[in-house]
N, C-alpha and C positions, 0 to 999 in steps of 0.2 A: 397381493404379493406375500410369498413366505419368507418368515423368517431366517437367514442365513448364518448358521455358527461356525461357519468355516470361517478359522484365522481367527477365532475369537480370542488370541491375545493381545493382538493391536490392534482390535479393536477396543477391547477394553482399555487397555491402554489412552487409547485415542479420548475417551471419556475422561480420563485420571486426571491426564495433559491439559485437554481444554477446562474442566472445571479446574484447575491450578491456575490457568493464565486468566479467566474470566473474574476469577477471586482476586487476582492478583490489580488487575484493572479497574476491578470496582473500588478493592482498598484505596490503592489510589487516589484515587478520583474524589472519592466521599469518606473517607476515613485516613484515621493513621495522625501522627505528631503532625501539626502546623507548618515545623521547618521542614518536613520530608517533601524532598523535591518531587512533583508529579509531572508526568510528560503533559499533562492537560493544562498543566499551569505552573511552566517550567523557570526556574531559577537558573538553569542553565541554558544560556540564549544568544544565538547568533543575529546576525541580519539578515539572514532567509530564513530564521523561525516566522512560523504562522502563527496567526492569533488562535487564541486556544479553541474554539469551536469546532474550528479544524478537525482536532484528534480524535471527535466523537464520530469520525468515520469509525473506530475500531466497533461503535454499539450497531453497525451493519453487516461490521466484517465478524465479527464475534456471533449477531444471529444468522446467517447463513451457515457459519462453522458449524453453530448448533445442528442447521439442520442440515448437515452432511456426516455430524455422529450420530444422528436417528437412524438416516437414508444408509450407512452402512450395515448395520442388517438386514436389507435387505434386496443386495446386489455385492456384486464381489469387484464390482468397476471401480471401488471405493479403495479397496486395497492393491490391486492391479497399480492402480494409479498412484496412491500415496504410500502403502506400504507403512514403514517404519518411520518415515522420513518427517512424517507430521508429530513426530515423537519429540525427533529432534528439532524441528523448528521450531516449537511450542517450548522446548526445554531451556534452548538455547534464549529465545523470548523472554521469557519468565526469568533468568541470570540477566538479561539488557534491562526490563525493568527495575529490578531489584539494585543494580548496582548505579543503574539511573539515579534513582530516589535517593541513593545514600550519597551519591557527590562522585563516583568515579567513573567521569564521564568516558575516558581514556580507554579502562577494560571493559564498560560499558559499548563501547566502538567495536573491538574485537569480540566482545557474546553477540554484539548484533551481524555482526561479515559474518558469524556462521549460521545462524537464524535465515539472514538472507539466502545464502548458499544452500540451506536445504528449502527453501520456500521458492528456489528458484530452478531446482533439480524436479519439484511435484508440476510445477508450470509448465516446463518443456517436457515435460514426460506425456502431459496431459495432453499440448495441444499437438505433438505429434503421434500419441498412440492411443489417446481416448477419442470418440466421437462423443459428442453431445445429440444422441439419438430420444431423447426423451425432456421434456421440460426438468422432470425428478435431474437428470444431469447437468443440465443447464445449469439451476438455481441453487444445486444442494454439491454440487461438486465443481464444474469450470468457475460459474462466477463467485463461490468466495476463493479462489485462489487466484483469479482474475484481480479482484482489487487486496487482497493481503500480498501479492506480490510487487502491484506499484505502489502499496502505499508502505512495504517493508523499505522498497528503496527510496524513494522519499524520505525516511527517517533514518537510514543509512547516512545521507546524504547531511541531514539536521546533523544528526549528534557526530561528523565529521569538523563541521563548521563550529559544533558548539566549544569543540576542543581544540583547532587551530585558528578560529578568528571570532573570538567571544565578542563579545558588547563590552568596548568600555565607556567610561562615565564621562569620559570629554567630547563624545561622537567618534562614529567611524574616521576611518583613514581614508584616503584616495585610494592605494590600495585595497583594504576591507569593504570600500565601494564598487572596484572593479573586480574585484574575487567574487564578490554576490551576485555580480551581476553574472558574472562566467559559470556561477553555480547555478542558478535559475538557468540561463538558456542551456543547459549539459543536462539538468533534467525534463526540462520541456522536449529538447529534439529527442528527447527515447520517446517523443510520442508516435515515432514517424517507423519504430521498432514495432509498436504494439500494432500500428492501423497494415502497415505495408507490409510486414514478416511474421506476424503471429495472427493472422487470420480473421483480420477487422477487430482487433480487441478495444472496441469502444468503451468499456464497462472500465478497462486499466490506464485509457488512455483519458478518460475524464475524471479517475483519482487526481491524473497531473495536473487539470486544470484546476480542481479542488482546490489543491492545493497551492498553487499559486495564487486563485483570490484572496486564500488566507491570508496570503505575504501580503497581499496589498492592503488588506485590512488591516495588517499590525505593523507594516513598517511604513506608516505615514509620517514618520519625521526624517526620513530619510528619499527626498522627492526620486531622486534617481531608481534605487528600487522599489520603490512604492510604486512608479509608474511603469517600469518595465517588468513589473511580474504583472499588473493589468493587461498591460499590451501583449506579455509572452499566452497570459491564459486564453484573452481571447484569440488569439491564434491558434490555440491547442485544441478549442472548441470546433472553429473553425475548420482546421484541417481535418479533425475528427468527424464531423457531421459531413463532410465533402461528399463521402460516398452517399450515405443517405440522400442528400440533394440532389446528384447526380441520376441517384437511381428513379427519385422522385422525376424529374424532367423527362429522364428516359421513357419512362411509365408514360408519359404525357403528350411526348412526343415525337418519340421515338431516337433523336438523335443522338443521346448518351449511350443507350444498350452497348455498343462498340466498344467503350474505353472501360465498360463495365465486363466485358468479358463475357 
């Protein structure tokens, strides 16, 4: 393949962006003041936060990014598809981090709805005008926006709760109970968005399950959603592999092929 310089501003661009967000996430994580709050091991905490393990989804979703800033020189599907738009997701990202860390969860909410909103403009664009004719598309262009798009909303969802039903120090409420609970199953059923209306998106519909083990891992003093993000994920898994198993039997036996289309 040759090398392609057409649009070579947003592309470069597109380099500036990700290495600013990838800096900004390692700081994070491994660096920086003690009290600086990080999304991996967050001070600001609701009852459907995850345990921190969790968030190292982003060192999968960050190397795939990487290699879809390689793979755009050498295809123009890369800008077609993302354009400017990864400018602004990435920028917007990077303002959600930043004012994370420093305690302002509030306008941290609003840089992230716009984050999302361009991370979810590159999704739909994608899977209604990109094909994925090539594995290079597959891996370096649909699936990281495949999972940076449910795992943006998932933390849409987090730093919502972290800002209208925080953790206090005497336990949840019966409320704060039943809010979590309605907030887990509101993100679980968008699995039924990803497998039914976006094209079998297994790859975004098993962020949600991800994440919901999480919840079950870190909110074990709390039985009620401790045990319903268990129960919501393995159903998320569940409905997700459906196809697969279906198409499995079919294969075998023919009598699935039918509902498989």
């Amino acid at each position: 393949m040759a090398i392609e310089f057409h649009h070579w501003p947003s592309k470069t661009a597109n380099i500036l962006v990700y290495v600013t967000l990838l800096s900004g996430n390692l700081y994070s994580t491994f660096g920086g003041d003690p009290d600086t709050d990080s999304p991996y091991d967050s001070k600001h905490r609701s009852y459907i936060t995850p345990a921190s393990f969790t968030f190292y989804i982003w060192t999968l979703i960050h190397f795939l990014l990487g290699g879809m800033i390689v793979y755009q020189w050498f295809t123009d599907k890369v800008h077609q598809a993302v354009g400017w738009h990864f400018v602004a997701a990435t920028v917007f990202n990077a303002f959600w981090l930043a004012l994370w860390s420093s305690g302002h969860t509030f306008l941290a909410l609003i840089a992230l709805f716009f984050a999302t909103a361009a991370v979810a403009f590159i999704y739909h664009r994608l899977k209604e005008q990109e094909s994925a004719d090539t594995l290079l598309d597959v891996f370096f262009l649909h699936l990281p926006f495949s999972l940076y798009h449910a795992w943006i909303f998932v933390l849409l969802i987090i730093n919502a709760f972290a800002v209208f039903s925080p953790v206090h120090e005497d336990g949840p409420s019966v409320f704060q109970i039943v809010l979590a609970i309605v907030g887990l199953v509101f993100i679980s059923s968008t699995v039924i968005g990803y497998i039914e209306y976006k094209q079998g998106d297994v790859a975004a519909a098993l962020v949600l399950a991800w994440y919901l083990f999480g919840v079950f891992a870190q909110q074990d003093e709390v039985p009620a959603i401790h045990w319903t993000s268990l129960g919501l994920g393995i159903a998320v898994v569940a409905y997700t592999l459906k196809p697969l198993v279906f198409r499995l039997i079919g294969h075998n036996t023919g009598e699935a092929a039918p509902l498989l289309g």
